[in-house]
N, C-alpha and C positions, 0 to 999 in steps of 0.2 A: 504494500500500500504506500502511494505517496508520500512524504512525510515534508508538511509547510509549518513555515510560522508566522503569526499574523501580528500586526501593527495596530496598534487602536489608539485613537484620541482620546486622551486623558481629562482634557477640557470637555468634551461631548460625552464623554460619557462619569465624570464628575456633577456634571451640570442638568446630565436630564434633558437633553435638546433632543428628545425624538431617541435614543438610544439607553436604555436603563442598565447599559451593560456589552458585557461582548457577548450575550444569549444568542443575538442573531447570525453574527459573525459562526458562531462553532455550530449553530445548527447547520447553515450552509454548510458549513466542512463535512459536517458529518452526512450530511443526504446527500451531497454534489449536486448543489444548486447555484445558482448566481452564476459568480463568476468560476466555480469549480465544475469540472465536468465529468467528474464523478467523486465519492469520497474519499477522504483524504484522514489524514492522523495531523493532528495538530501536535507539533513538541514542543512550541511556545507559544506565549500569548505575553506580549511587551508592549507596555501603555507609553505611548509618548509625552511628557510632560513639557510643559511650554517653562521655556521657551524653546526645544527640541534640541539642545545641546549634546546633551548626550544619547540622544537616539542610536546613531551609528555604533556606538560603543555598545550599549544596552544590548543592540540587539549581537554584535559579536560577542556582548560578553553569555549571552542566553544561548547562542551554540553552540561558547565553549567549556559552561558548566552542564552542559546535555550531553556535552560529546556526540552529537548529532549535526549533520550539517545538513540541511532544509535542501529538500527541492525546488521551492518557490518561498519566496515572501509576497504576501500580500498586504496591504496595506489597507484599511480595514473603510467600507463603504463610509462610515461618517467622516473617516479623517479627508477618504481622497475627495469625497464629493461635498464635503461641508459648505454650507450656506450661515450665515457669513464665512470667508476660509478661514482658512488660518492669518493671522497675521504676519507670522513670521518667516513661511516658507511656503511652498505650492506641494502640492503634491507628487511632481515632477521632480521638483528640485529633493524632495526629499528621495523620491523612489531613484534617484540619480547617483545620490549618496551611499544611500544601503548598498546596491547593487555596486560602486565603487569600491568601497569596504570590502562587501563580501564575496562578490563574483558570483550570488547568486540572484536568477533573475525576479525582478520584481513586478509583481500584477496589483493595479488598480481596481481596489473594490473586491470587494466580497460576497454581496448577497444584493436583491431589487426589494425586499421586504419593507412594507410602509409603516 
């Protein structure tokens, strides 16, 4: 089975904007919906806290206390599509980063679930 790990906004889902959590985020993994095309294993789930500084760290530091190195990261449907965005980064720019760091590839969004 595949094995990703996903990115969640820490502000969106601290805050309660339509997101009470990453429920929606692992449901998709687990059925292969959204953006997965079929199911998958989650071996992390790493909240991005603003100002996103240590994102890229976080998340190398999450495959290197796993001892697992992810198939895919995805970056999790409120971070990449958030309304207002983020302030401090785009979603691009971040998925630019990770994938920089880590070499491995990174997908936008996670789940269509309203």
């Amino acid at each position: 089975m595949k094995q990703v790990l996903l990115v969640g906004c820490g502000a969106y889902m601290d805050s309660g904007y339509g997101c009470p959590g990453e429920w929606r985020c692992l449901k998709a993994a687990t059925v292969g919906e959204g953006k997965f095309t079929e199911p998958v294993q989650v071996m992390s789930f790493v909240k991005c806290s603003c100002p996103g500084r240590s994102l890229a760290a976080n998340v190398g530091m999450a495959m290197k206390l796993s001892e697992m190195k992810p198939e895919a990261i995805y970056l999790s449907s409120c971070l990449a599509n958030a309304k207002p965005g983020c302030p401090y980064s785009t979603a691009e720019e971040m998925s630019q980063l990770i994938q920089g760091k880590t070499g491995v590839p990174v997908i936008l969004g996670t789940h269509e679930y309203h």
